[in-house]
N, C-alpha and C positions, 0 to 999 in steps of 0.2 A: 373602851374596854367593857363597859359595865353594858352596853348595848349591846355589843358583841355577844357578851354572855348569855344575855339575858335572850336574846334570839336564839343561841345554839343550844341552853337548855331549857328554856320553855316553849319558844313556837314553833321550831323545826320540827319537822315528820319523817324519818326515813333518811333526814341531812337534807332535805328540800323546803323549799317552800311555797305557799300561794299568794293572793293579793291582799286578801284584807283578811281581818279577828277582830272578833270580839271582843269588848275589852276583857269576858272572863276566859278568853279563848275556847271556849267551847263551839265557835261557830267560826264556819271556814269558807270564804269565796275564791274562785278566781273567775272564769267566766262564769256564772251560774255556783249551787253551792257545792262544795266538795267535803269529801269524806276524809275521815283522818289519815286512809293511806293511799289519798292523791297528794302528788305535787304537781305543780303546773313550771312547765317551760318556756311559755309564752310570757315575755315581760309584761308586768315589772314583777316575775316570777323566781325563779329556784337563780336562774344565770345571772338577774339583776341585785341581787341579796350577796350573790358570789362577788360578784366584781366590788359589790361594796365594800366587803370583809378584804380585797385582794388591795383596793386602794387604802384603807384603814394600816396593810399588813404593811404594803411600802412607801408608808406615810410613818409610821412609827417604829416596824420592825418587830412587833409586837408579837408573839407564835400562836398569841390564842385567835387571832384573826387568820393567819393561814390556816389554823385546825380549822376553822369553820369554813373555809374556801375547800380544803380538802374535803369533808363532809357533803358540799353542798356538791362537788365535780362530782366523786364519789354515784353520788344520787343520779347524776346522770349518766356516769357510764354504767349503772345498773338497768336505767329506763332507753338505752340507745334502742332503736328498732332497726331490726334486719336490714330496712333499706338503705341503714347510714346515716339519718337522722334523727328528726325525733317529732312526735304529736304535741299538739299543744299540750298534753299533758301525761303525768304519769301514775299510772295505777300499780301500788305494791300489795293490794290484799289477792288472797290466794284464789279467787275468784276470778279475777282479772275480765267483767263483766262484758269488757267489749272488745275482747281476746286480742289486746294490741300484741303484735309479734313484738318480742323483747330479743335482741341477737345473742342476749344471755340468755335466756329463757329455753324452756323446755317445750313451747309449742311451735317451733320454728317449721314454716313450713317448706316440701319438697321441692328442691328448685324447678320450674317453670322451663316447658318449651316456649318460645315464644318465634320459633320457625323463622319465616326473613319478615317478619315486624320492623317497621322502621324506624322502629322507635319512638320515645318526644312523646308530647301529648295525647296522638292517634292511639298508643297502645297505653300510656297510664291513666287514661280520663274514660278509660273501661271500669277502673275503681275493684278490680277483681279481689285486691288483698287490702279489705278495707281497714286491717287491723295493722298493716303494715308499709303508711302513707309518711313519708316522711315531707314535713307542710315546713316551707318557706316564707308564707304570708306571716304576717305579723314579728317579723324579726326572730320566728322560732327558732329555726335549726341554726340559724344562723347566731343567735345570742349565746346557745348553747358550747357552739363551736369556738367562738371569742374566748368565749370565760374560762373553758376548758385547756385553749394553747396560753392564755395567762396564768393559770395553774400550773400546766406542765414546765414553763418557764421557771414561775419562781421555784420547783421544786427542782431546780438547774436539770430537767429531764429525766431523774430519776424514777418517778410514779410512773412505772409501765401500762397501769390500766387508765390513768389517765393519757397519756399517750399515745395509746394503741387506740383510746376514743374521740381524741380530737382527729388521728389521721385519717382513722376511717372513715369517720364525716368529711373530712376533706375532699378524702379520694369519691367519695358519692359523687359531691356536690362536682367538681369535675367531671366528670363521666356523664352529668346530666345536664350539664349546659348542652347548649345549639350551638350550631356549625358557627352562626352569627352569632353568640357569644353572650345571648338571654339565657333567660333560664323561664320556666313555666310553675305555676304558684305550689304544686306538691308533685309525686310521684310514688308510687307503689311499690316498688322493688328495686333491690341494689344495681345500676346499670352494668350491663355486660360491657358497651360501649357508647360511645357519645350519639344523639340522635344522625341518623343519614343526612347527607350536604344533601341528596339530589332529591328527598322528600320534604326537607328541609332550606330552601336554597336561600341564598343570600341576596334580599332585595333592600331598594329604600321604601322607608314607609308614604305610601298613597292614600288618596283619598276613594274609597267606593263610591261608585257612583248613586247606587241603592242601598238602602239598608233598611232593616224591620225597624220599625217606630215603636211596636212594642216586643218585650221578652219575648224569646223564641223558647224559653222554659228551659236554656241548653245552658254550659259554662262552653261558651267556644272560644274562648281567649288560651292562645298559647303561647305569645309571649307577653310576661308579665310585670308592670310597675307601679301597681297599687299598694298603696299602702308601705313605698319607696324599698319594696323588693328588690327592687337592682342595686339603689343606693347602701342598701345592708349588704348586699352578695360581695361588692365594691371594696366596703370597710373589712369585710370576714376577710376575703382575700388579699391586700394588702396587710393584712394583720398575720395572714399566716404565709407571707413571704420574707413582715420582717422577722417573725420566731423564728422560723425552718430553714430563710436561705435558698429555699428552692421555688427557681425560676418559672416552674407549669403555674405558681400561684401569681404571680404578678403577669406571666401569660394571661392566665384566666381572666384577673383584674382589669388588665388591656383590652381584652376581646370583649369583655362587657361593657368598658368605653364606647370601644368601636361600635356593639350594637345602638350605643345610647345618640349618636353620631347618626346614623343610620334611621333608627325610630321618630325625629325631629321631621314632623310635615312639613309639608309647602308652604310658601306664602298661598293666602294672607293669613293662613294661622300656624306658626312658624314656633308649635311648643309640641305636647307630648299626651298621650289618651292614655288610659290605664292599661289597657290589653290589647291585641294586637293578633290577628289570625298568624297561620304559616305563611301568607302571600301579605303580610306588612301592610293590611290595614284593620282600623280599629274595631272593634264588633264587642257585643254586649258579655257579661260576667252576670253579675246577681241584676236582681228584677229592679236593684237602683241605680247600678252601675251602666248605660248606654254606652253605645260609639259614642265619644264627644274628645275633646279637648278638656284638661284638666287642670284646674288652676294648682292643685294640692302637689300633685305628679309631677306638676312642671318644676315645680320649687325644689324638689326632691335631685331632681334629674339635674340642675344646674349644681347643687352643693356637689352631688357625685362626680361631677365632671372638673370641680373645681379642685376638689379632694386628689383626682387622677393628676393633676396637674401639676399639683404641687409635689405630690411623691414620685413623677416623672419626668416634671420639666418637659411635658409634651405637648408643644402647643395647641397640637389637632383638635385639645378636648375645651379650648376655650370659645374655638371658632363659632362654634349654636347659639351661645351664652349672649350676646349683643341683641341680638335678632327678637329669641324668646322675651327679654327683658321689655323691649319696648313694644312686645304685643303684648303684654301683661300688661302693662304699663296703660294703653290703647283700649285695654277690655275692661278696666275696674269700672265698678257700680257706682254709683253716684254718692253713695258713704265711702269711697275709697275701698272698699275690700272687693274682693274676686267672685265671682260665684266661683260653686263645685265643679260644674260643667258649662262647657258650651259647645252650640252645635256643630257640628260640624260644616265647614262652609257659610252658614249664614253667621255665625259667630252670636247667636240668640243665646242669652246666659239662661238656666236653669237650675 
């Protein structure tokens, strides 16, 4: 209790919060430094602070630990962006310097023809509403979205704005999966509809037979599980089918199995790359990220598929799980750990 406090009235900003202070609080980090009316949503941010006070709250019962779960939700359904989710972070001065669209907010802009676009990566990796990206990478929208239906819960679903902000997130993050059941690391605008099957179609993941050796200077990955994006999509949505009851979530939950079922290459390397073109093979992301096979990814992909398993009793999701393990197993370094990457095909760690 006396932490509780001392977080909600000393280091909160706005009901949010960032990573690190100073010990006289005068200095603020989360990625880089932040100003007193930023909050950051990217953990161990505003949603990781909430969930702590939410487990404090039904650990003891205590109400000043829900007031600060409240507070901290609060904080985010003021920072949601038009497109349903959220930035890594949130700017409350009236300046708003990098005009993130707020869906509360008063700069919201005019909806968008986007003619017969197919949707999916091809038309959001245009970047057109740069202040209006709702980012998946780093367990953002997705941490956002958790803490929020655990709010709405214990407030037995009375809090309308938190409510009305975890579903809208919901309903984005649906609308912006693939036919196959990935998702792509941000997107820019609320989906009208789920990306096209036939732009979009449903392959196993391959190996290219060529690939650039170095960056192409692009982000050409459209399906994406760095930084265990799917594995978070996985938890959100299981999480919000056991709150809601409603079956499109544990659908969604399913179909992002099946893609993870799917994304598992060939022998001889029978595990998982971080990103993933629309034709299901692996291609570059940032200037350190290559095509390769990923030792971090892979780990990620197996808990996710264990997790489906257990909350579905579906065997389908353990079938990958034997295979990757003993090529994991086959590729450790000679101090027993993994490299980050390996090549493709030659199986060369780097």
């Amino acid at each position: 209790k006396k932490a509780a406090t001392f977080y909600r009235d000393k280091v909160a900003s706005h009901g949010g919060y960032v990573y690190y202070y100073s010990l006289d609080l005068k200095e603020r980090w989360g990625e880089g430094k932040a100003s007193p009316d930023t909050i950051f949503v990217q953990p161990p941010g505003t949603p990781t602070i909430g969930q702590a006070f939410l487990d404090a709250y039904e650990a003891t019962g205590d109400d000043v630990h829900l007031a600060g779960a409240e507070e901290a939700a609060m904080a985010l359904a003021r920072g949601q962006l038009l497109s349903g989710g959220w930035n890594y972070y949130i700017d409350f001065s009236e300046e708003n310097p990098r005009k993130l669209v707020y869906r509360n907010g008063a700069n919201a802009p005019e909806k968008r023809k986007d003619g017969n676009s197919p949707g999916g990566w091809e038309q959001w990796r245009r970047r057109r509403d740069k202040g209006n990206i709702t980012v998946l990478d780093d367990d953002t929208t997705q941490a956002a979205a958790r803490f929020l239906m655990r709010t709405d819960r214990a407030f037995k679903f009375q809090n309308e704005a938190i409510q009305n902000a975890a579903t809208y997130a919901l309903e984005s993050l649906l609308r912006a999966q693939y036919p196959n059941g990935a998702w792509s690391a941000n997107y820019d605008s609320f989906p009208r509809s789920s990306p096209s099957r036939e732009h979009y179609p449903i392959k196993r993941a391959s190996f290219p037979d060529e690939w650039p050796r170095k960056w192409p200077k692009d982000f050409t990955g459209c399906y994406v599980l760095n930084d265990d994006l799917m594995q978070d999509m996985i938890t959100t949505m299981l999480l919000a089918h056991e709150v809601y009851k409603d079956e499109r979530y544990l659908d969604s939950a399913k179909r992002a199995g099946d893609f993870l079922l799917l994304a598992q290459l060939p022998d001889p390397q029978p595990a998982w790359a971080q990103q993933y073109d629309r034709h299901m093979q692996p291609v570059w992301s940032r200037a350190f990220e290559p095509p390769a096979i990923t030792g971090g990814e892979s780990h990620g992909v197996t808990r996710a598929l264990l997790h489906l398993y257990q909350y579905t009793g579906e065997k389908k999701y353990l079938q990958p799980i034997p295979a990757a393990i003993a090529y994991l197993r086959r590729s450790r370094l000679d101090d027993g750990r993994l490299a980050r990457f390996y090549e493709l095909k030659t199986n060369r760690p780097f």
